[in-house]
N, C-alpha and C positions, 0 to 999 in steps of 0.2 A: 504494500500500500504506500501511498505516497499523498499523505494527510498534511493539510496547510490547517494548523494547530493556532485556535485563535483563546486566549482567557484559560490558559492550560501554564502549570507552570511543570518543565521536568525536575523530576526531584533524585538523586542518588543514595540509593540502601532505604530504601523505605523500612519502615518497621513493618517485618512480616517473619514469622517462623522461616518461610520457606527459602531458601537459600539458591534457591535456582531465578529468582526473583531479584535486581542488583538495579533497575532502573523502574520508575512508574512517574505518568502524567498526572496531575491534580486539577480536576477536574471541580469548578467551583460555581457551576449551576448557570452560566450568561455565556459560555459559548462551547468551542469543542473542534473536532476538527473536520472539514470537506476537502472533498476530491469528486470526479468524477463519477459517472456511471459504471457499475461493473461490467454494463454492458456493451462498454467500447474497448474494454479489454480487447487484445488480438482476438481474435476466434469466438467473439461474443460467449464465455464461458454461462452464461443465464439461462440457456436450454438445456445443461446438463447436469448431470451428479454436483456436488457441492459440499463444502465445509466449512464453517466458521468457528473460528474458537478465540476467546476471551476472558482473560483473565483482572478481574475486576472486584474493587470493595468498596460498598457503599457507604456516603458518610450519613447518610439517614435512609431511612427507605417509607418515605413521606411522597405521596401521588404518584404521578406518572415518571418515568426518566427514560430518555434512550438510551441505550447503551451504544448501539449499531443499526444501521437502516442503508438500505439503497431500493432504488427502483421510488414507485411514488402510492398512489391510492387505484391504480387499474392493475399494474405490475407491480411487486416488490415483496422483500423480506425487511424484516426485522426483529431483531432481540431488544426486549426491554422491561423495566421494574416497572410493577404497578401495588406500590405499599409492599407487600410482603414476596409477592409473587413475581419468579423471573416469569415472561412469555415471549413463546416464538413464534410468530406468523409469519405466513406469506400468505400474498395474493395473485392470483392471473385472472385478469380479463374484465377486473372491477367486481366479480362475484364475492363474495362472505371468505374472510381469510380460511384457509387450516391454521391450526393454531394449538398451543400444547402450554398447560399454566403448570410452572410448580413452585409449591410455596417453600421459601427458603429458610425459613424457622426450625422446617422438617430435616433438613442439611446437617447446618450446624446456629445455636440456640443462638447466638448474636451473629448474624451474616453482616455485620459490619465491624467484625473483628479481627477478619482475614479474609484473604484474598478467596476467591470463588473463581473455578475454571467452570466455565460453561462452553460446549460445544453441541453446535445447532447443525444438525446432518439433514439433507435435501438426497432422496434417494427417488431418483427417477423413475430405476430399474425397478424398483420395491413400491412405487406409486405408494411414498411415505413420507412424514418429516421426525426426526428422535431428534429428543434432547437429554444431553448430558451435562448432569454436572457432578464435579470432581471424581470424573471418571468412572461413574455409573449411569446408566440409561435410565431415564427417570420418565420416560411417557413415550410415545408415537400419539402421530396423528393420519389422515390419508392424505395423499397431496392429490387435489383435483386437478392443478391448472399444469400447464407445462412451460411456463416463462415467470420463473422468479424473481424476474427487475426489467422493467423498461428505461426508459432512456432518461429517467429522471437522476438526481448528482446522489452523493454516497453520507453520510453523516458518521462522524463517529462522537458520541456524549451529548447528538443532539441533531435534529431536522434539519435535513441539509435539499429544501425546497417543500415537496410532501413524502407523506410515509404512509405506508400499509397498516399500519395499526398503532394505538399507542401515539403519545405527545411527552414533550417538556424535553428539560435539557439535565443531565445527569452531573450530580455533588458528589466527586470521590477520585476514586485511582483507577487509571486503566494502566494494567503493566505489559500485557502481551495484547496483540491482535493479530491472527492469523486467516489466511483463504487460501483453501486447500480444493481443488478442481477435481474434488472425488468425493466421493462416500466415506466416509472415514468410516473404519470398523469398531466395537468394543473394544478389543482388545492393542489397537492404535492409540483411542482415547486414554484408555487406561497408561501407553505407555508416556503418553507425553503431560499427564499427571504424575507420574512418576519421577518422570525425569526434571520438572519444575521441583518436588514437594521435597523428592531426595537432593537439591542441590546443582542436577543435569540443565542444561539446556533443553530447547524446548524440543519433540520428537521431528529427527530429519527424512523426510519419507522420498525417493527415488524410486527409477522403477530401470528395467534393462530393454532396452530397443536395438532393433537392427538384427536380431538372432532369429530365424524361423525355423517351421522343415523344411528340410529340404534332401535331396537325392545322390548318389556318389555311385556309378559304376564299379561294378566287382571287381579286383582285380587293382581297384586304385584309390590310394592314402585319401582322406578328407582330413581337409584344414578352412575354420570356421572362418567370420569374418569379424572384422575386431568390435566387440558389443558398444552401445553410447547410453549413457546414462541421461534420464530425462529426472523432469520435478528438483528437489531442493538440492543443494551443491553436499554431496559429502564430508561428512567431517577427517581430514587428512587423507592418507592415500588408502585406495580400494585395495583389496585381494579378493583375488579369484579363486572360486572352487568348484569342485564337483560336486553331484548325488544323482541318485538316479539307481535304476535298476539293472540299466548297461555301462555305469561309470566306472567299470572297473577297466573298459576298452576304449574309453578314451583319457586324452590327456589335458593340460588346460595349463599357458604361462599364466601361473600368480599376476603380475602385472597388469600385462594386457587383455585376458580374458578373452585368447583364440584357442577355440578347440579345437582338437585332431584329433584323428582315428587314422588306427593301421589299415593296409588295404585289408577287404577282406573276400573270403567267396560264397558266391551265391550258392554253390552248388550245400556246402557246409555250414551252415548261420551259426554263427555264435553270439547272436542277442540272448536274453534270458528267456522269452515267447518263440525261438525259433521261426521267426515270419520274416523275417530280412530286416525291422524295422529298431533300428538301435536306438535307444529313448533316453536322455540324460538330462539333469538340471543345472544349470549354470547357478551359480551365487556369487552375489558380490557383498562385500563387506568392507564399512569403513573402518577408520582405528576408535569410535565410539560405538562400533559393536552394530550399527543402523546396517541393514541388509534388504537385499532387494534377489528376488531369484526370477528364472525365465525357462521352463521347458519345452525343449526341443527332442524334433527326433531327425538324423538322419536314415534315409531307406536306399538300401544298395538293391541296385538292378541286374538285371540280367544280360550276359554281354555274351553272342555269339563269338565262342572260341575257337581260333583254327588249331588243328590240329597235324603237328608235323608227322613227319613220315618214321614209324616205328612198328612194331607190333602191336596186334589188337587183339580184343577178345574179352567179352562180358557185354556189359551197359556202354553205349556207345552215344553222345549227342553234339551239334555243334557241325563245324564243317570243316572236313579238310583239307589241306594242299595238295596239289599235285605230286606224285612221288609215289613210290612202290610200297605196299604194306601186308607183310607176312598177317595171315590171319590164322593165329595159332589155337583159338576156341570159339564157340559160335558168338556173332558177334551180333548184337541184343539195342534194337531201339526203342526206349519205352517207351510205354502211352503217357502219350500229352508232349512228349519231346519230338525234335526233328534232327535226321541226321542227313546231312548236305554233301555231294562228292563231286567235284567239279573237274572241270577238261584237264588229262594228264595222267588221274591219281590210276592206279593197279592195283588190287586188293586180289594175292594168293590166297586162296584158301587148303586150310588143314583137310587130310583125308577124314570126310563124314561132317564137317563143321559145316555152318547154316549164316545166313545175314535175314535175322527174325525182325520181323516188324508188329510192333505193336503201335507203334508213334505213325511217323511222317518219315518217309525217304524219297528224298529226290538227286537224282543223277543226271547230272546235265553234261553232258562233253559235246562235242562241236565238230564242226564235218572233217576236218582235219585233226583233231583229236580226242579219238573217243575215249570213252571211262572204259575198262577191263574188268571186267572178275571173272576170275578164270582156277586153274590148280595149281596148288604148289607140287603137284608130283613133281620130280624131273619127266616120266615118260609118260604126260596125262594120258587119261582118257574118260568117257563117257563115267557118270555118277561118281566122280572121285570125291565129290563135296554136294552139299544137298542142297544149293541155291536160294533163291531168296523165297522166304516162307513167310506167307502174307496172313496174319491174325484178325478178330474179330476187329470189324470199326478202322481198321490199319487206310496209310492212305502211300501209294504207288507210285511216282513218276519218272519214267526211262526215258530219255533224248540222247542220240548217239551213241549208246551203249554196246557193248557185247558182251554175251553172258557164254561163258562156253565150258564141257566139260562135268556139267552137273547133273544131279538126280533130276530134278528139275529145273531150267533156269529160273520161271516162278512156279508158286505150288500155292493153291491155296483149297485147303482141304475143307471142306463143312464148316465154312468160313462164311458170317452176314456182316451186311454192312458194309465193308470193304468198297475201296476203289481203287482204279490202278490205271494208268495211259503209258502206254510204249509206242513211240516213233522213233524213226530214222534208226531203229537199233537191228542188230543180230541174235538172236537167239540156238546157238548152234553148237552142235558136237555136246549134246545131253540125251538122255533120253528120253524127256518128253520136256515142247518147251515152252507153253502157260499149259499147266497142269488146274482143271478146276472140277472137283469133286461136291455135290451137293451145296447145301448153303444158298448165302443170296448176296451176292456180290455183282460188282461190276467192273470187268475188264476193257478198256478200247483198245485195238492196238491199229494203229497207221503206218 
């Protein structure tokens, strides 16, 4: 706030137990301080969440006082004493305030004997208004309207043009005033009761921006991007840390508060849910202990892998290079994966071993070089390997292919669902070469 203070004198060490308390205004009933509408603040904060808090001791509590007001008599808030009773209204639209009385006697027996924290919460999301004082919730009410202050000036100890409820000008000490652009929670309140009544400073609230989900292909390192703190300035320098249910796999500079993770594989998750989706909390902390946290998840994707030229055999998925590859066990694509073999590659097969489909195969070579699969004998010949064996649901596709030397070149036995296209391919030196038995499949071949 930035209050032009008229009939106020500041006074240093007030007489008050509270030790977090070191300055306070005097407040002597003929004037007080304005400013502006809250509602030319940047980003007109009056449409949303909200918080005020004030800490103040009356020198009588005789008729009306303001304490705090902005907006006017269509639009506006305000806290103020009426004899005994703190109250907090607001209004939208010129309609009957919300409004929340509570008598200060009930507090503590002379409320003009110590300072009184009161904080007045405007809770959008909650269609509510709570009042706090000295760090307990002392009432709600409903909020009907959804504009807390129009364009009229701000008051602080007194009417600063008009006001939403309540009149007169306020006899005492204001030693804090605070506007906080959120809801403050109980246990907020309570902390920055605390930290006044034990001697602290008033509570610094911050939050962590810039950190979201986001995504990292398998296979490769994630390194976060450097977080920014919004709301009040920290007290001294920040540290960074972790939690989370997958923070044990990531890492975080103290300082700067960038996360990393090792690369990792899709194929093997080591999140704690096994879903790919690695979930952690960032924290930040001042050297007054004020912390602010943000969780995130990074989700590692799936990265078609080539596959160089080696032995095979098992579960097979992904796609390979061109080059020569002993097929030393049947070699297995499973359902819901695709195995891809492009212009070049040669797959020997083991005597009696199979290239089973349960997924997606497709083979694509080109008119100058086709895909092989053929035998690893040295002296082939017809059924030396059992060909490609088409399963339930499975899906087929041969372009420039030759398939030679097999039981079958395809087979698909009392097989549904299935589909398969062969062009521009060979099918030869097997002895039989689309082999289809019962079932309900569909083969094209061109």
């Amino acid at each position: 706030f930035n209050f032009a203070v008229s009939s106020a004198t500041l006074t240093n060490s007030p007489q008050t137990s509270y030790s977090g308390i070191s300055q306070a205004y005097q407040f002597n009933g003929s004037g007080g301080g304005i400013m502006e509408s809250l509602q030319d603040i940047s980003g007109d904060p009056t449409d949303s969440d909200a918080s005020f808090e004030l800490w103040f001791r009356p020198e009588s509590l005789s008729g009306e006082q303001i304490l705090f007001e902005t907006g006017a008599t269509t639009d506006g808030m305000v806290l103020y004493l009426s004899g005994n009773n703190l109250v907090f209204a607001t209004r939208d639209n010129g309609v009957s305030p919300d409004q929340i009385s509570v008598d200060l006697t009930g507090i503590q027996a002379d409320p003009t004997a110590e300072f009184i924290q009161a904080v007045a919460v405007i809770d959008k999301a909650g269609s509510q208004i709570e009042l706090f004082i000295n760090g307990v919730s002392k009432g709600f009410a409903g909020l009907t309207g959804v504009d807390w202050a129009g364009g009229d000036n701000t008051g602080l100890g007194q009417v600063n043009g008009n006001v939403a409820a309540g009149n007169g000008q306020f006899n005492g000490d204001i030693a804090i005033v605070r506007f906080y652009e959120k809801a403050l929670t109980e246990s907020e309140v309570q902390d920055n009761f605390s930290a006044i009544s034990s001697g602290g400073g008033v509570g610094v609230y911050f939050t962590i921006t810039g950190i979201t989900d986001t995504t990292v292909a398998e296979n490769a390192a994630f390194s976060g991007a450097t977080p920014t703190l919004d709301g009040d300035t920290p007290v001294g320098n920040v540290t960074y840390s972790l939690s989370g249910s997958d923070a044990g796999l990531f890492s975080v500079i103290p300082g700067t508060g960038v996360v990393s993770m090792a690369a990792q594989d899709y194929e093997s998750p080591a999140d704690l849910d096994g879903n790919n989706v690695y979930e952690v909390t960032l924290i930040a902390t001042d050297e007054d202990n004020n912390s602010a946290s943000q969780a995130f998840s990074v989700t590692v994707t799936d990265v078609t892998e080539s596959i160089t030229p080696t032995q095979l055999g098992g579960d097979i998925s992904g796609t390979l290079t061109a080059g020569e590859y002993p097929v030393v066990s049947d070699l297995i694509v499973p359902l819901g994966q695709t195995l891809t073999i492009p212009a070049g590659a040669t797959l020997s097969f083991a005597a009696d071993t199979q290239l089973q489909v349960y997924g997606e195969l497709i083979i694509q070579g080109d008119v100058d070089n086709r895909v092989l699969l053929t035998s690893a004998a040295s002296n082939p010949s017809m059924g030396d390997w059992q060909g490609i064996v088409v399963e339930d649901g499975a899906t087929v596709s041969l372009d420039y292919v030759i398939v030679e030397y097999a039981e079958s070149a395809i087979e698909l036995d009392n097989v549904t669902g299935a589909t398969g296209t062969v062009s521009n391919s060979e099918l030869r030196s097997s002895n039989r070469g689309v082999y289809i038995y019962r079932g309900d499949s569909e083969v094209t071949i061109t």
